[in-house]
N, C-alpha and C positions, 0 to 999 in steps of 0.2 A: 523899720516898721514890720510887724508881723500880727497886719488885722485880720487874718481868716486862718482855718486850719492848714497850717502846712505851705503859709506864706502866699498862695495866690490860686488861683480859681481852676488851675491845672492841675492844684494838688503836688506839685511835683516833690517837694520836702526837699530841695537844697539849698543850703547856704552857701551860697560861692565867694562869700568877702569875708572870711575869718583869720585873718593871715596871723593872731597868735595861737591860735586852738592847732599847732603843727604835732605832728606825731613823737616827735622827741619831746617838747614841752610838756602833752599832755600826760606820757607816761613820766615823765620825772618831777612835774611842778603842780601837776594836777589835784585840786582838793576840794572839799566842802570850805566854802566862805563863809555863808549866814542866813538862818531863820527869819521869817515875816514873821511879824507881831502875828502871837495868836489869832485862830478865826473862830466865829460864832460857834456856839452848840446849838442845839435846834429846841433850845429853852427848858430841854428835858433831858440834859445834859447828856446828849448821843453827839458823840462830836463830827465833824464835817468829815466827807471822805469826795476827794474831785475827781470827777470824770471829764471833766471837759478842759481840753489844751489851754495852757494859760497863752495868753497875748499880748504881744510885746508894741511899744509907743514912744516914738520921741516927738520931740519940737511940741506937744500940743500943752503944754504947762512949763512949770520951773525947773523940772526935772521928767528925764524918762521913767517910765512905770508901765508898770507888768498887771494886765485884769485875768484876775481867776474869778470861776462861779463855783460855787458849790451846791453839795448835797441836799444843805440848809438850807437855799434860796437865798442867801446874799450873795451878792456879788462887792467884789475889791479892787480898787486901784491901788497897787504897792509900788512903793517907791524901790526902782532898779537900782540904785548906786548912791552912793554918799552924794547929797547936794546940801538945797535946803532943807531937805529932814536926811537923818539920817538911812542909807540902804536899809529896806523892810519892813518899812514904816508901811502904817495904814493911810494911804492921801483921802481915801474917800469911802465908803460902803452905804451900800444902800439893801434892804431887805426886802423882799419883791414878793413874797409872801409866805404862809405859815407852810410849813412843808409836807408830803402826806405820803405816808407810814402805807405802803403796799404789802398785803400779806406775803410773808411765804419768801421775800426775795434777801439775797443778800445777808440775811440773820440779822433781820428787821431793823434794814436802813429806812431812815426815810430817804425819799427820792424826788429832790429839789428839779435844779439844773443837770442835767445828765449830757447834752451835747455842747460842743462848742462857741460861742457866739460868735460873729461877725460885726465887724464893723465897715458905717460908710464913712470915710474921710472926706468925702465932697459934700457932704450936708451940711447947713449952716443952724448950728454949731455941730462938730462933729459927732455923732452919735453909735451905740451901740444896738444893734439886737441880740436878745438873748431868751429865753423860752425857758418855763416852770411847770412843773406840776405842782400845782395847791389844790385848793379845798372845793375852786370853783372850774378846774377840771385843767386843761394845758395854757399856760397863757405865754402869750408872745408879748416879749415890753421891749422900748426901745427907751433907753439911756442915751443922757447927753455926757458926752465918753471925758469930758471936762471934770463934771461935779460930781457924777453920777445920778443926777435927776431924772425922774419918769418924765418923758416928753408929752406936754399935754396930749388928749386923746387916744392915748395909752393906758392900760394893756387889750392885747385884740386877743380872744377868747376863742382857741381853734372849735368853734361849732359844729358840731355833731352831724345834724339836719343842713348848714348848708353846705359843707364841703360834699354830702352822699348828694347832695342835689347835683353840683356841681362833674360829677364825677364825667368823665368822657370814658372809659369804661367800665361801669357796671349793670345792674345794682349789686352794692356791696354793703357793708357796715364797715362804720368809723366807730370804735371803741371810744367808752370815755377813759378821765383821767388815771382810773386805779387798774387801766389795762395796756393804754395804748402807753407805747415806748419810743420817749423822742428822744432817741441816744444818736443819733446821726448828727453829723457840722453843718449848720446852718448856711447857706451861699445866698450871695448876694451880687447880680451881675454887674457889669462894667457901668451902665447908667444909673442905677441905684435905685431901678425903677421894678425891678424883680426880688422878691427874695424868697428860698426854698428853704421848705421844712421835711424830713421826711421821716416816716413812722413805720414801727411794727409793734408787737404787743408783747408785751412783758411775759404771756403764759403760752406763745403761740397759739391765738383765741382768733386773730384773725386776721384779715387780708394787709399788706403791707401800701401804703401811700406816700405818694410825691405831693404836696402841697405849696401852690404859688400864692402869693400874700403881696399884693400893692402898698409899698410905707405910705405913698403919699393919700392913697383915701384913707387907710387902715382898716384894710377889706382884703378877704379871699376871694382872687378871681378864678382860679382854676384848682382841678385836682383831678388826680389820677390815681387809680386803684390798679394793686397790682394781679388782683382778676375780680373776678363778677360773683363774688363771694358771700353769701348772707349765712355760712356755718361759723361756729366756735370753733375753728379749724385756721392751725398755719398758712396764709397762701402769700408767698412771697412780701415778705418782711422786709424793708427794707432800713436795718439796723446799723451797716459798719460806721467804724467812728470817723471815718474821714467825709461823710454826707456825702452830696452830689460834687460833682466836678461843671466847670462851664468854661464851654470853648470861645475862642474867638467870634464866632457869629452869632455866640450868646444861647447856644443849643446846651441843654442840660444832660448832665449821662450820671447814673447810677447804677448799681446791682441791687440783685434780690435774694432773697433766701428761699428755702424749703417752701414747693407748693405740695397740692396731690396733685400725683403720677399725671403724665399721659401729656398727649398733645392738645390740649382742652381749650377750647374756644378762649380767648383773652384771655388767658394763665398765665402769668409770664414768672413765676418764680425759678433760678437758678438759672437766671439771666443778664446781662448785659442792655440796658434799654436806652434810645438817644432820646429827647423830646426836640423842638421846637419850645420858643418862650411861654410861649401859651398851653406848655403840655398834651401839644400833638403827638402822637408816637409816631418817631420818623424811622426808627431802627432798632431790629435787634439783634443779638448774637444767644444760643443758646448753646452749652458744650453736647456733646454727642452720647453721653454716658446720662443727661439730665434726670431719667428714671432713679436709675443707682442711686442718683444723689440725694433724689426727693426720701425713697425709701428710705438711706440710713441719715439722712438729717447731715448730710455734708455740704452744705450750701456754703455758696458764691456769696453769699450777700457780705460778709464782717470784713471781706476788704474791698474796700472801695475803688471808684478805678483812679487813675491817672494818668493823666492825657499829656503823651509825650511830647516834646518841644519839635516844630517841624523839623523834616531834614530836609536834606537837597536833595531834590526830584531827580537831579544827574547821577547818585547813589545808589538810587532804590525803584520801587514802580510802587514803594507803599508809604511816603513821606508824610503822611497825617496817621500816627497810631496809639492805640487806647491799651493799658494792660490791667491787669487786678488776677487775684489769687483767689484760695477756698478753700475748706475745712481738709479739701484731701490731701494739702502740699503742692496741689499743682498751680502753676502758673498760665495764662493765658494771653497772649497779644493776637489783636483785633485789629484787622486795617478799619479807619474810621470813616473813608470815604466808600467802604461797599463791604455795610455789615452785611452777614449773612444769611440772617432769618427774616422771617414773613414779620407781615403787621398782624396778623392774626391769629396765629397760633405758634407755639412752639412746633418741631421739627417732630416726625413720628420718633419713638424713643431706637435707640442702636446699642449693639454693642462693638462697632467697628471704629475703630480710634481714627482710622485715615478718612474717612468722612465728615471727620471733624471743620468747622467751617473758620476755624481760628487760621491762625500763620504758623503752619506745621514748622520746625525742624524738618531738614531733610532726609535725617537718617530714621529706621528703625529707633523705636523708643525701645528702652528692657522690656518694659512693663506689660507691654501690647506684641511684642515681636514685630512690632508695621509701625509707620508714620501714626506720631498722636501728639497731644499735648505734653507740653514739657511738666515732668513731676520733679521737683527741687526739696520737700520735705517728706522723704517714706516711713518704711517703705509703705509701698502702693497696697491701695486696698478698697476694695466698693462698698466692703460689709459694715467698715468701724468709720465712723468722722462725726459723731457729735459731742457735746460737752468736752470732755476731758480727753476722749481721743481725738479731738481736731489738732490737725498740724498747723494751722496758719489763719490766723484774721483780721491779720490789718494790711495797710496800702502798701505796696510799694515803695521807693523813692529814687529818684533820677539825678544821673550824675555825669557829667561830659567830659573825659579827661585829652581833651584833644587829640593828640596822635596816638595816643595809648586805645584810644574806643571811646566808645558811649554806652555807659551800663545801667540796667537799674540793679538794687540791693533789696533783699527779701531779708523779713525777721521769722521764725519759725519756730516748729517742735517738730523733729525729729521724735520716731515713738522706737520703743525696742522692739516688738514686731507689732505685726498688723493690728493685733488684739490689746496691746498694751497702753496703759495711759502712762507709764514712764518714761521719762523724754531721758533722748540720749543728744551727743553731738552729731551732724553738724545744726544750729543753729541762726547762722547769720549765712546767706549766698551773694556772690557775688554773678549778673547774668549780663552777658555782654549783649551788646543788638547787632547782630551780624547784618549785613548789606553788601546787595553787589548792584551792577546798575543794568535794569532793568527789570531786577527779580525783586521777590517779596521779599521783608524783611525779617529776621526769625530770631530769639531767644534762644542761647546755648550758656550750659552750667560754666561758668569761667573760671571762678574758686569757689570753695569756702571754707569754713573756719576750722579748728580741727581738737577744739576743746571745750565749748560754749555749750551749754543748756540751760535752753529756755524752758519755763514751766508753762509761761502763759504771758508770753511778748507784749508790751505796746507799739505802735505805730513807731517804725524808725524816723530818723531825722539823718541827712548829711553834713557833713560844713567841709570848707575845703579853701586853700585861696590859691582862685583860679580853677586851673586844670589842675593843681597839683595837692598831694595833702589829704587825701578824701578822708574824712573821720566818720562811721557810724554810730551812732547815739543810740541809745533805746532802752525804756528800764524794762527789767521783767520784775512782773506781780511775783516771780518767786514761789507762787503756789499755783493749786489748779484752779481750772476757771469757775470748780464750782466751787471755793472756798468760802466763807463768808469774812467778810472785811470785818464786821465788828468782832469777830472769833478772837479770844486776847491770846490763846496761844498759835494764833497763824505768824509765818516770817514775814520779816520786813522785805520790800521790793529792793531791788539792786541795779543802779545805774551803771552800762556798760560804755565805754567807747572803745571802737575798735579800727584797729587802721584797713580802710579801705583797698590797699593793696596788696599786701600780706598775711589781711584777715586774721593776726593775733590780735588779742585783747589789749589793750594802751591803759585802761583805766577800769576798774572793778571797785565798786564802794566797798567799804567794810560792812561787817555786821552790823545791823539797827540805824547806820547810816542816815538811810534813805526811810520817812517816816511812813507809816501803811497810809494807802490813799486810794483811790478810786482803781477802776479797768479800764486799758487801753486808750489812757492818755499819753500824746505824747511832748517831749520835752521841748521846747522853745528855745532860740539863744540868738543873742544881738552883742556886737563887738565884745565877745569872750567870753560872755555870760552864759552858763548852761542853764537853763531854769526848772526845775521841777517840782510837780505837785505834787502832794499826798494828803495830809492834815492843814495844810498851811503851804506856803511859797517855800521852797529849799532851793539856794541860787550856789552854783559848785565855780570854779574858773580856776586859772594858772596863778600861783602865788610868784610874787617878785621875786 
């Protein structure tokens, strides 16, 4: 089962049971398999392009099947594998409304489904959530994840007037539907009695929000702004495609994007934020350079964090930790039991890297000559990091190779210098989590790869069986991030797998392969199945 982004609420992105996806298979048996039946056009023949990770199901019918949403506002159950229909069949769609055409974006997609749905597997009948932009502004539906039916007293219409009512900090504005951007993965806690939504604005027009949604009244009961905002102005957006994360005590954590400068009373863009269920702010973490980042639009916000698997407290003194990345290539790990910032404000701004309030390295950084955050995609630079010169923005993913360590794996854009939007190698990092017992725990460069360029990454994926095996997955867009997808001479995206130890490449689609499809989705895979989206379902695996 794979009903949330990236397999569970930690975000972690690993498959640890894929015992035929091994590194010799893939590079020598590895192929494309088979197309899904066509999907809708959006009746004015602009064809689908998906943003949102497809999600993988068994046991819950005749056969396993794979839900994509798209551009066009249907949503699809496909049949995963040869049964009773044949693999890539359409079992079910349902059309959730007409879809609406936002000026200026993308070389005028319309702009359906943009994030990931969730589903709850404990509701009676099983159901999905998934969220649109239509005509009558962002709407939240829940599907019975069976037939694909709207569940009565569905769809919930995110309201304008009551989420600003609701806000615990502002006042601010909620944009409506031809502004606000609900590209983040939807989450839904362990009791199925929370589910988050979170937003920034498609023009950077305005303040970025967290929004909690009760299924069972089919009511907004909380929201949070990401500052006290009433301009047409960026303030922390909270866009990356991985949504929030939620931990064990059911406390929610997300990043933000690009605010204005300064330490400013509830500001909190180019931030790390915890809540409480109810969207209390219980924590934050802000990097030390925050100014920098705001100025050149290199924001935290496009990778999400992920909340690492505990460790043994006899290892470490920091066994609860959270990381995520940012437009600049750097990486970040947060201890999660004693964030570093105030409830009130971000930190006055600095330019001294070892004040930083993250899990330094011990050594001198290059980049700083002193103790600072660790920079994995460069080189380093304060002045370039937005659109096409951002090095990195998606999540993380987490990998445990027993005696060998415990790493996470970063996807990226390496640029030729600071000023350049050409991506060179290295592209994929491998970052070990160092521990000793009694000290903090810190991130060091481990490997990485030594021929790979990304243009404009999606969120990686692992698989692995066991400790051993680790495979990277991840397609690159293949163009830059300001491309437009309907452009008929843009390239096709390219699906990578790469072996996680040796960091060469296992598998590289051919040309035209892989069909043009949406940004920073990433790939899904259940017993052997690679899945990806672009126009329609492309399922890749090992041939006999």
């Amino acid at each position: 089962m794979s009903p949330t982004f990236h397999g569970d609420r930690s975000r972690t992105g690993w498959d640890a049971a894929e015992p035929d996806l091994t590194p010799s298979r893939v590079a020598s048996s590895f192929d494309w398999m088979w197309d899904s039946d066509p999907l809708d056009d959006d009746g004015d023949g602009t064809p689908p392009r998906i943003h949102a990770t497809p999600l993988y199901f068994d046991g819950l019918g005749p056969q396993p099947f794979v839900v994509v949403a798209t551009s066009n506002s249907w949503v699809y159950a496909i049949a995963a594998c040869t049964g009773a229909q044949r693999a890539g069949t359409i079992l079910w769609k349902t059309q959730l409304s007409t879809p609406v055409l936002v000026p200026n974006l993308d070389g005028g997609l319309p702009l359906g489904v943009l994030s990931t749905p969730v589903a709850d597997l404990a509701a009676t009948p099983p159901r999905l959530y998934v969220t649109t932009l239509s005509t009558g502004g962002i709407e939240l539906f829940a599907l019975e994840l069976e037939t694909g039916a709207i569940v009565p007293g569905w769809p919930l219409i995110f309201d304008p007037a009551t989420i600003m009512a609701l806000d615990r900090n502002g006042p601010a504005i909620f944009e409506d539907g031809l502004h606000a951007d609900q590209r983040a993965a939807l989450a839904l806690d362990a009791s199925g009695s929370h589910l988050y939504a979170a937003f920034a604005s498609f023009a950077d027009t305005a303040p970025g929000w967290l929004v909690a949604i009760d299924p069972q009244s089919v009511a907004i009961v909380a929201s949070f702004s990401a500052a006290p905002s009433v301009q047409l102005v960026s303030n922390g957006g909270m866009w990356g495609a991985g949504g929030p994360a939620i931990d064990a005590s059911g406390n929610v954590w997300i990043t933000a994007g690009n605010s204005e400068q300064g330490p400013l009373p509830g500001t909190w863009g180019e931030s790390l934020l915890s809540f409480t269920p109810d969207l209390t702010l219980r924590g934050t973490y802000t990097p030390f350079d925050h100014c920098q980042l705001d100025a050149a639009d290199t924001d935290v916000g496009g990778s999400s964090p992920l909340l690492l698997p505990d460790l043994d407290s006899a290892t470490t003194a920091t066994s609860h930790l959270v990381s995520f990345g940012g437009k600049q290539g750097t990486v970040y790990l947060v201890d999660r039991d004693h964030l570093p910032g105030s409830l009130s404000a971000r930190p006055p701004c600095s330019t001294d890297s070892s004040t930083d309030g993250s899990l330094l390295p011990p050594d001198p950084q290059p980049q700083f000559g002193r103790r600072g955050p660790l920079n994995v995609f460069g080189p380093y630079t304060e002045d370039y990091g937005d659109l096409d010169h951002a090095k990195m923005r998606t999540p993380l993913v987490w990998f445990d190779g027993g005696a060998a360590g415990q790493f996470l794996y970063a996807t990226g854009s390496t640029k030729a210098s600071v000023s350049s939007t050409q991506s060179v190698s290295p592209s994929v990092a491998r970052l070990k989590l160092e521990t000793a017992p009694g000290q903090p725990a810190y991130l060091a460069i481990d490997a990485v790869d030594s021929s790979l360029v990304f243009k404009n990454a999606g969120p990686p994926l692992v698989t692995s069986n066991g400790a051993a095996d680790p495979i990277i997955w991840v397609v690159d867009q293949n163009s830059l991030r300001t491309a437009a997808t309907l452009d008929p001479t843009i390239a096709s995206p390219v699906l990578y797998a790469v072996d996680g130890m040796t960091m060469a490449p296992l598998y590289v689609s051919p040309p035209d392969r892989v069909g043009i499809g949406g940004k920073y989705a990433s790939v899904t895979i259940a017993h052997g199945w690679v899945f990806v989206v672009t126009d329609r379902l492309q399922a890749f695996g090992v041939r006999p």
